[in-house]
N, C-alpha and C positions, 0 to 999 in steps of 0.2 A: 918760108914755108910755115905755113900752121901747124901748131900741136894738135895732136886731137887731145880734147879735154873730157877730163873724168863728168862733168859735170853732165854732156851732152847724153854721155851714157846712163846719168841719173835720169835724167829726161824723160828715158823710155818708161821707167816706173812709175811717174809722177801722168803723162798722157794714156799709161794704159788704162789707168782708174777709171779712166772715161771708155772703156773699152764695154761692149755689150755683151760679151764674155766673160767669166770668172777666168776662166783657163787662159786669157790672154794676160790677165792683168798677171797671174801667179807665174804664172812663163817666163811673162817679163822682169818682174820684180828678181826670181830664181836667177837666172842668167846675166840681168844687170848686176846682182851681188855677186856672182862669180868672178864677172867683169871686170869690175872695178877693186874686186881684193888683188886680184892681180896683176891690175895697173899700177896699184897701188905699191905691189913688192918689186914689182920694174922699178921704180922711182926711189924707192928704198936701196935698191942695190943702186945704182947708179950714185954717181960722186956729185958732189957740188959742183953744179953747172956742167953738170953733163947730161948727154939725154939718156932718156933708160930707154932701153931698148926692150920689145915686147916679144916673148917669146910666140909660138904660132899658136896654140890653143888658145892663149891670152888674144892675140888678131881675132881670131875666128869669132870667139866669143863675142868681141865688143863690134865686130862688124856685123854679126845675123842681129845684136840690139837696135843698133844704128841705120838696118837695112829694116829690121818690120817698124822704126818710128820711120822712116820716110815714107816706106807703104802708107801706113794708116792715116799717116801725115795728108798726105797727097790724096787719099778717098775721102776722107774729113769723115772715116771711124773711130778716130779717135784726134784728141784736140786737146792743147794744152790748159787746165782749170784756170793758170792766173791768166790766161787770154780772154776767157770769157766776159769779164763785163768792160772790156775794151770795143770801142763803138765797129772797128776794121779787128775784128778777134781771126776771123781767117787771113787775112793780109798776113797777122802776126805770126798764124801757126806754120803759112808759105814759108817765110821769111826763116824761121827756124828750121825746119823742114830742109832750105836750099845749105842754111849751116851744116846742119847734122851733117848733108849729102858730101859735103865738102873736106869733113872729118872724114866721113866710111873711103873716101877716097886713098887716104892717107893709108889705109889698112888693106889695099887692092895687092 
């Protein structure tokens, strides 16, 4: 089984910029900080080689980020910037997209 990784939840900050909204990008940036400090203290408390386990507001949190990057994903509202001068930039943004989806599962 996959971890969901911190990073995918950075994700959503980094594709919101490309968001045609302010309020979407500040949303997301807010929540994915939330997100990820609190992933971050799961991992903290958890032992060497053990998994940290994520309490529920900590799920909730990183699955509504993980859930509007596949939305936006999917309607091509928003798109990842180092995809862009890649000649297949939407193949690439699917591709991540079908990851993230694959993470928020983890959090179902």
């Amino acid at each position: 089984m996959r971890r969901l990784r911190r990073r995918d939840v950075c994700a959503t900050c980094e594709a919101a910029t490309t968001a045609e909204h302010r309020t979407q990008t500040t949303t997301a940036v807010r929540e994915a900080a939330a997100a990820i400090l609190r992933i971050a203290g799961a991992i903290a408390r958890a032992g060497h080689g053990t998994p940290a386990i994520l309490d529920a507001l900590t799920a909730v949190l990183a699955r509504t980020q993980l859930s509007a990057m596949v939305d936006h994903l999917t309607d091509g509202s928003w798109h990842m910037p180092g995809h862009q001068p890649l000649p297949d930039a939407r193949a690439h943004d699917l591709a991540l997209r079908d990851r993230i989806a694959r993470d928020r599962e983890l959090l179902q």
